[in-house]
C-alpha positions in Angstrom: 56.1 -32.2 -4.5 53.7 -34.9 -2.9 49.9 -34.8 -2.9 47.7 -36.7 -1.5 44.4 -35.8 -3.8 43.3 -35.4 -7.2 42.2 -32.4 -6.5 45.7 -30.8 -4.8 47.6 -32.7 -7.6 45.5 -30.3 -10.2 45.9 -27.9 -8.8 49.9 -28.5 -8.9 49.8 -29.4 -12.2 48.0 -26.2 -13.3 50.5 -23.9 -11.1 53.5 -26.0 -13.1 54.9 -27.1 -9.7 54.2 -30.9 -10.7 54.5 -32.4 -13.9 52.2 -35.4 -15.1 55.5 -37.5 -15.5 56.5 -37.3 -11.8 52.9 -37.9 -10.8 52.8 -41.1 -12.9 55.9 -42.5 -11.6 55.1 -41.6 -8.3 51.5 -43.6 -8.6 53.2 -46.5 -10.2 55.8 -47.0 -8.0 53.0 -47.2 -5.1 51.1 -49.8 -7.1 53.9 -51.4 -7.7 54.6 -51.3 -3.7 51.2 -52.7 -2.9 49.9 -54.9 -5.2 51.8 -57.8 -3.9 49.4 -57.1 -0.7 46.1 -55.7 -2.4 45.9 -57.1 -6.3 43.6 -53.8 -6.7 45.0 -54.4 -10.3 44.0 -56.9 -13.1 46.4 -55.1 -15.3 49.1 -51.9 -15.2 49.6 -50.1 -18.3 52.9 -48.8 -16.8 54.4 -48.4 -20.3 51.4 -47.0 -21.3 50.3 -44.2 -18.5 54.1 -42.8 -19.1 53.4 -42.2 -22.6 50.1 -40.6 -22.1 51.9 -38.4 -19.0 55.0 -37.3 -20.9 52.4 -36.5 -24.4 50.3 -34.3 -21.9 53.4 -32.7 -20.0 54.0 -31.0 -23.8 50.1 -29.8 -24.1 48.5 -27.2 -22.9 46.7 -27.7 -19.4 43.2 -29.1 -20.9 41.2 -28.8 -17.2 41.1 -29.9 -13.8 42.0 -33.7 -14.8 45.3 -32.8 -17.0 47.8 -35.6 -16.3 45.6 -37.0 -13.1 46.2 -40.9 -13.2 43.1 -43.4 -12.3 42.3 -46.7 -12.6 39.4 -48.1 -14.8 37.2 -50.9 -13.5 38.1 -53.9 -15.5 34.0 -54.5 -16.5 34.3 -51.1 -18.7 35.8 -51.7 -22.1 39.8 -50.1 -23.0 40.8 -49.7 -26.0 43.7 -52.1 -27.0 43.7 -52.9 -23.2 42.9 -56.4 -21.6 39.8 -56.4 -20.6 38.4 -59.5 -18.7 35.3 -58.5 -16.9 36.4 -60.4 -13.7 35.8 -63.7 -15.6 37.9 -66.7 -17.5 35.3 -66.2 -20.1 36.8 -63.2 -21.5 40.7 -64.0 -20.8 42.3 -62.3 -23.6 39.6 -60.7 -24.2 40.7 -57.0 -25.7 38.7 -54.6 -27.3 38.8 -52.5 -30.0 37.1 -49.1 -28.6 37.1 -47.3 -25.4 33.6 -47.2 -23.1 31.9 -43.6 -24.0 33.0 -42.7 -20.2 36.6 -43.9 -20.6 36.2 -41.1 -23.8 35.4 -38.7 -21.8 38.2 -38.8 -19.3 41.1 -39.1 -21.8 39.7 -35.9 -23.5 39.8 -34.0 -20.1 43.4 -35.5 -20.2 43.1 -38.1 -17.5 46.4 -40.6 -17.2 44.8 -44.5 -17.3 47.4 -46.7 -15.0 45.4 -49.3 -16.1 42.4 -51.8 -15.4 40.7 -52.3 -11.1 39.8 -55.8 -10.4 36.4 -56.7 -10.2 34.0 -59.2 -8.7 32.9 -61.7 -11.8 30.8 -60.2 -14.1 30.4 -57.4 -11.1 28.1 -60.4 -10.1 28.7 -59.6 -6.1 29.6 -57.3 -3.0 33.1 -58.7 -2.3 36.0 -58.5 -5.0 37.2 -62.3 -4.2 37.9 -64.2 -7.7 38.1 -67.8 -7.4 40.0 -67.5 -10.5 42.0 -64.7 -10.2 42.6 -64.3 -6.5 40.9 -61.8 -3.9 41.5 -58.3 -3.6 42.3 -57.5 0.0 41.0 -54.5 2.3 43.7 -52.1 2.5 42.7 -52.0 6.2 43.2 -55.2 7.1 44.5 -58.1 4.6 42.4 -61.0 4.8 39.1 -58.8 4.6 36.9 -58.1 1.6 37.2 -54.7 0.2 33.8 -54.7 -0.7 32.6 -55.3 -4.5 32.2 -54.8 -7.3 34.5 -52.2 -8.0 36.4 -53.6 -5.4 39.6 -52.5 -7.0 39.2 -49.2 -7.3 38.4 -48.9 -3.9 41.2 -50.5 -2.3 43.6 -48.8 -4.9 42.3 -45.4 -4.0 42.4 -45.4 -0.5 45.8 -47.1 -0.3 47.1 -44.4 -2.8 48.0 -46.3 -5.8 45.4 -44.3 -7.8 43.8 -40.6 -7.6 40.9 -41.9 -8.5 38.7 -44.7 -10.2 35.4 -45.7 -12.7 33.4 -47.6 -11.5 30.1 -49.2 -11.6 26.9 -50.1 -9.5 24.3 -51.8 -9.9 23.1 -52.8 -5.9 25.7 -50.8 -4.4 29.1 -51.9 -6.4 30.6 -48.3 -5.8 29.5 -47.6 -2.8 29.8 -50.7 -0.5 33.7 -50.6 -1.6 33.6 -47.4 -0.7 32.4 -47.5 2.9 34.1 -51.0 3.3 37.4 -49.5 2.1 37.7 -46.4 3.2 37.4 -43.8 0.6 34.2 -41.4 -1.2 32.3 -43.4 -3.7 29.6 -41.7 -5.6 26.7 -42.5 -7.7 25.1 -40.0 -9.6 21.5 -39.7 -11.2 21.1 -42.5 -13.2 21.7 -41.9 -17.4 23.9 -39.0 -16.5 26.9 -41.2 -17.3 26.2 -43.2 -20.6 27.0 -46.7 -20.1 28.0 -47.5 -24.0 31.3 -50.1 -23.8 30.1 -51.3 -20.0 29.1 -55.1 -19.6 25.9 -55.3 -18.4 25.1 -56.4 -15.4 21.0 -55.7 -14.8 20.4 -53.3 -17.5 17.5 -51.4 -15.4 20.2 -50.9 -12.4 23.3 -50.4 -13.9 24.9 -46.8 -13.2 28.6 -45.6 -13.7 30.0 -44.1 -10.8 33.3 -42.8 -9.1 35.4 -43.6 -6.5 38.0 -41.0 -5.1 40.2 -39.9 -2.2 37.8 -36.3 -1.3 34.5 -35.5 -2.1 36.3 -32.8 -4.6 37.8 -35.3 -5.8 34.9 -37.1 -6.9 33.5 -33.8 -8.5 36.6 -33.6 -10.1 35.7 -36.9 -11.9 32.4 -36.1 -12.8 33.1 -32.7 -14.4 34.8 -34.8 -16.9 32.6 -37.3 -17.4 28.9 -35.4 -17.3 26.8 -32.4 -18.5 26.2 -30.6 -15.3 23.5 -31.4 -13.2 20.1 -29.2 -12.7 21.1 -25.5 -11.7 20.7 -25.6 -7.4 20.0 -22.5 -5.4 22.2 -22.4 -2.1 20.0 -23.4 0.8 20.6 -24.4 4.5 20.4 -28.6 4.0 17.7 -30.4 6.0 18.9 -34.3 6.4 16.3 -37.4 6.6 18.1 -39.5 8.7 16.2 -43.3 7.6 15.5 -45.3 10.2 12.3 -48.0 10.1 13.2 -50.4 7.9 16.7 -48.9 7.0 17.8 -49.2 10.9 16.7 -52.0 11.3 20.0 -54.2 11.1 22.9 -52.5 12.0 26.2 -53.7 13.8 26.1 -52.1 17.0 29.9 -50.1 16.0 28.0 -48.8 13.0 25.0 -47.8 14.6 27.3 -46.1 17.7 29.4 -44.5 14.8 26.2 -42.9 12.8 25.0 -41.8 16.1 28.8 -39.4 16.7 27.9 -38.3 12.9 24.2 -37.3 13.5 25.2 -35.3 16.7 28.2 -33.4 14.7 25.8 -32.4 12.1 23.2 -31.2 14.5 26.1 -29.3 16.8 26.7 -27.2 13.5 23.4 -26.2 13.1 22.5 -28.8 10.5 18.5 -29.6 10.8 17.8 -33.7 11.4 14.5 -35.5 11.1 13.9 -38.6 11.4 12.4 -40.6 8.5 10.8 -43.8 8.9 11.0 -45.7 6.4 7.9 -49.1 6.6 9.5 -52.4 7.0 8.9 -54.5 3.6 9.8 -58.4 4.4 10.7 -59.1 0.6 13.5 -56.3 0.8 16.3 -56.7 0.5 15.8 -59.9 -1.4 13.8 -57.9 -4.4 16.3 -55.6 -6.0 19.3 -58.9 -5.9 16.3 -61.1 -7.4 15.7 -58.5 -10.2 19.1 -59.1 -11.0 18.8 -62.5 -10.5 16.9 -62.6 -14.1 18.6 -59.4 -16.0 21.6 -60.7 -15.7 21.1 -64.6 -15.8 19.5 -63.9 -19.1 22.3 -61.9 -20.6 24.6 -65.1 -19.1 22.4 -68.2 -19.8 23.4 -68.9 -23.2 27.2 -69.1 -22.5 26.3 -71.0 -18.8 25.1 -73.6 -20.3 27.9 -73.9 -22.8 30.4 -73.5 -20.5 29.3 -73.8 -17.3 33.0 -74.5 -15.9 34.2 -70.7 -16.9 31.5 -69.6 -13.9 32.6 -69.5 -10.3 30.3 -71.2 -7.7 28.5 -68.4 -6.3 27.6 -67.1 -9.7 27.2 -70.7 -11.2 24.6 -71.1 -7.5 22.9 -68.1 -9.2 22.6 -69.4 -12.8 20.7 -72.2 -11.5 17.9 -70.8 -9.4 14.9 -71.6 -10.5 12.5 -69.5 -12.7 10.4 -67.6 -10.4 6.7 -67.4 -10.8 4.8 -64.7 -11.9 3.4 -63.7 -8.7 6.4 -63.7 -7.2 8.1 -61.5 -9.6 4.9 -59.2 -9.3 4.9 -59.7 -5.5 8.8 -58.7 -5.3 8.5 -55.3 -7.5 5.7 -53.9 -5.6 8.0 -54.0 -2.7 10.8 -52.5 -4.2 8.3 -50.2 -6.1 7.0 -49.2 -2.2 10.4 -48.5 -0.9 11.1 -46.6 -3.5 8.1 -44.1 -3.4 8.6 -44.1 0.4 12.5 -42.6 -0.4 11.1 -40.4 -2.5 8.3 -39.2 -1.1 10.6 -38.4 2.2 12.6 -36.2 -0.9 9.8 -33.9 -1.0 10.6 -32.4 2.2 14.5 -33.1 3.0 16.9 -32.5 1.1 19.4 -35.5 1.2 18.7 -38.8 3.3 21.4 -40.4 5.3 22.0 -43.3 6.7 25.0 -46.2 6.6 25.9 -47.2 3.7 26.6 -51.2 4.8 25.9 -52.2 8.0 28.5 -53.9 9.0 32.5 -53.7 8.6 34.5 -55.5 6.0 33.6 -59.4 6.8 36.7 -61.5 5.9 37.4 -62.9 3.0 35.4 -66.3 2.6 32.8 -65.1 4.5 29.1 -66.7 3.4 27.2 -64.8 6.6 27.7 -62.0 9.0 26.2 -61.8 12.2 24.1 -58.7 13.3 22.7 -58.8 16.8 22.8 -62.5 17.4 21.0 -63.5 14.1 23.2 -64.6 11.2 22.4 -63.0 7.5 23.7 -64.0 4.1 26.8 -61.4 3.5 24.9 -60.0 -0.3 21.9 -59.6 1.3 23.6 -57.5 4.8 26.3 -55.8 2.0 23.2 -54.5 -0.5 20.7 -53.9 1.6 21.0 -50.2 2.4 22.5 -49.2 -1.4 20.1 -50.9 -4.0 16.7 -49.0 -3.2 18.6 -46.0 -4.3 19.6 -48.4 -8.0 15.8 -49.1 -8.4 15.1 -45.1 -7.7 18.2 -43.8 -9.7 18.9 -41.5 -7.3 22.2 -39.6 -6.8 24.0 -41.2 -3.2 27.9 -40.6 -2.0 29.4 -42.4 0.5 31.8 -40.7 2.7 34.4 -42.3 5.1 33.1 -41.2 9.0 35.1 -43.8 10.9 37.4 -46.5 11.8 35.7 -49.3 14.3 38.2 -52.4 15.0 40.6 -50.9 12.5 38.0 -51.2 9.5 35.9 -48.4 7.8 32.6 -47.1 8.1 30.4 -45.4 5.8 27.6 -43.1 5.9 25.2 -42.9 2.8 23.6 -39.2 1.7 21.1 -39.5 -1.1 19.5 -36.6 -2.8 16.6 -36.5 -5.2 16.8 -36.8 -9.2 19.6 -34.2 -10.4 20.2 -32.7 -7.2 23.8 -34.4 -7.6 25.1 -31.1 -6.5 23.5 -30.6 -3.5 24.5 -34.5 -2.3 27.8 -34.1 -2.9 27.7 -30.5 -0.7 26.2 -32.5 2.1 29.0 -34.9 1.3 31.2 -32.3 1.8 29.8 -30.7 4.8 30.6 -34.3 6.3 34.3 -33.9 5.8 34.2 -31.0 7.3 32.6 -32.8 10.9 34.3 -35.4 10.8 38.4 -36.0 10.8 39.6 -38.3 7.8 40.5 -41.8 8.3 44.2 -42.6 8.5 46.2 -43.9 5.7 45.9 -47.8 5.6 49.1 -49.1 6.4 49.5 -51.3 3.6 52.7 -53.6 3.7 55.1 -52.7 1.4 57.9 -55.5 2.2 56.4 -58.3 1.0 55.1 -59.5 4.5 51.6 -60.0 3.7 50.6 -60.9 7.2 
């Protein structure tokens, strides 16, 4: 039988009307179709995945996952599985224990079809390797699928996976996400331990989840964390940010938000606006905190072997040290926006807005243009998804539109372990709004 989500596949699986086998082949053979277009793969454990899928078609059903097959970003370590990190630095680099959240979804009985590319190091909103070769939008070839876990994105919503693990640190699951097409979701930070991850800024990182549904993505995180705070049902009243968080918007997003504000209010859901004050050193703060994290954790082998770097993160490497004051000056911004988001949490129950504000730039791109005025393409993709990595709030992105062929995103944010209740509002989205249409990926080897 054919399915289209993790979740319907489960459920399939459970009934006995599907095996894991079939499923497997059936995801392989759609990789297999579209990687020649996408490269959402670093590697495929074809060999692998079918072992896994014909051990668990003996068991008996372990839970909702049993014989689902996903991809695992290729920052998050594999046992026995190549495991580069998006950079020549660790080609051939394999290791010798799975990450503590790859654990977890093999012992729910999850099928691994092997490792999502990834921006260097995660180092980056776009998923283009000058050493390994882009990964393309399954929308539209010769566009970014957004980044970091650029891979899993573009695999999911082009159907080559059920499902992927990803990571974010400024947005890396959700941007790819919105950019892409599918529901990425970051929960509460610590509720998925990061043991076996590369770090990227340890005081950012989060795992997260990319998937077809916003079941889907519950799915996931049934497997791969202790439940969330207990939530009494309650009729949801939505923040919608504006202020500094409307600030820049492409005029198709901001048209596309404004459909998705008026379905929600024609069901009955209650809207307020939230302003949130204009800070001039955002978004520059939370991409400068990781600025020093993560040039620390890479200086040493940078100035080794400064040639195993691309040039954008190589450009990075060789900032200068900023000064006190500005580091002072740059967290008391980021600390502001922060207590503004949460504050605004006291009396709403999720915040929404879009998750990037622009659609997928093309691949190459250094700037996007907004309004006339030209931005750097990190600082347009992150600005609207690291706040909520400095708060460690839970945030999903869900899929509300197609503008130009390419996707839109709106971002709901909830307060600390209200995960629940973010996803529900993620959910009450689907329902509004009609799903995006399957990318068209080419499948004949005419990569136009």
């Amino acid at each position: 039988m054919h399915v289209e989500t993790a979740t319907a596949a489960s459920a399939a699986i459970a009934r006995g009307d599907l095996s894991p086998v079939e499923l497997t082949e059936r995801l392989l053979a759609r990789a297999t179709a579209t990687e020649p277009a996408l490269h959402a793969y670093a590697t495929i454990t074809a060999e692998a995945a079918l072992a896994r899928a014909r051990a668990l078609s003996g068991e008996p059903v372990r839970g909702p996952l049993h014989g689902i097959p996903i991809g695992i970003k290729d920052l998050i370590d594999t046992a026995g599985v190549l495991t580069c990190y998006g950079s020549p630095r660790f080609a051939g680099h394999v290791p010798d224990q799975d990450a503590a959240a790859v654990t977890r979804l093999l012992d729910a009985g999850a099928v691994i079809l092997g490792k999502h590319t990834t921006h260097e190091l995660a180092w980056g909103g776009r998923t283009d390797s000058p050493f390994f070769g882009p990964t393309h939008n399954p929308y539209r070839r010769g566009h970014i699928p957004g980044g970091s876990s650029g891979g899993s994105a573009a695999s999911v919503a082009a159907g080559s996976s059920l499902g992927g693990l990803g990571s974010d640190t400024a947005g890396s699951v959700r941007i790819p996400a919105a950019l892409s097409g599918c529901v990425g979701f970051k929960p509460t930070r610590g509720r998925i331990p990061l043991d076996g991850v590369l770090p990227l800024a340890p005081s950012l990182d989060h795992l997260g989840v990319l998937a077809r549904t916003v079941d889907d993505a519950a799915l996931l995180m049934d497997a791969l964390a202790a439940p969330a705070a207990a939530e009494p049902p309650r009729r949801l009243r939505v923040g919608w940010l504006g202020g500094w968080f409307g600030a820049v918007l492409a005029p198709e997003v901001r048209a596309t938000l404004d459909i998705v504000r008026a379905r929600m209010e024609e069901a009955g859901v209650e809207v307020v606006d939230i302003a949130i004050p204009d800070e001039p050193l955002m978004p520059e703060a939370p991409l400068a905190r990781i600025v020093r994290e993560a040039g620390a954790f890479h200086r040493a082998a940078f100035q080794e072997h400064p040639e195993l770097f691309g040039p954008d993160i190589a450009e990075l490497m060789r900032l200068p040290e900023p000064s006190a004051e500005q580091v002072e000056r740059q967290e008391a911004a980021l600390a502001r926006t922060v207590a503004a988001l949460r504050s605004a949490l006291d009396d709403c129950d999720v915040l929404a807005c879009a998750t990037v504000p622009v659609t997928a730039p093309p691949i190459g791109a250094g700037t996007v243009t907004i309004d006339g005025r030209e931005w750097p393409i990190e600082l347009v993709l992150t600005r609207l998804t690291a706040p909520f990595n400095a708060a460690g709030l839970p945030v999903v992105s869900v899929p509300v539109g197609l503008a130009g062929g390419l996707p839109i995103g709106l971002q709901l944010a909830g307060g600390a372990l209200r995960d629940a209740t973010v996803l529900a509002a993620g959910r009450l989205v689907e329902r509004l709004i009609p799903p995006l249409p399957r990318p068209s990926v080419p499948l004949d080897g005419n990569h136009r």
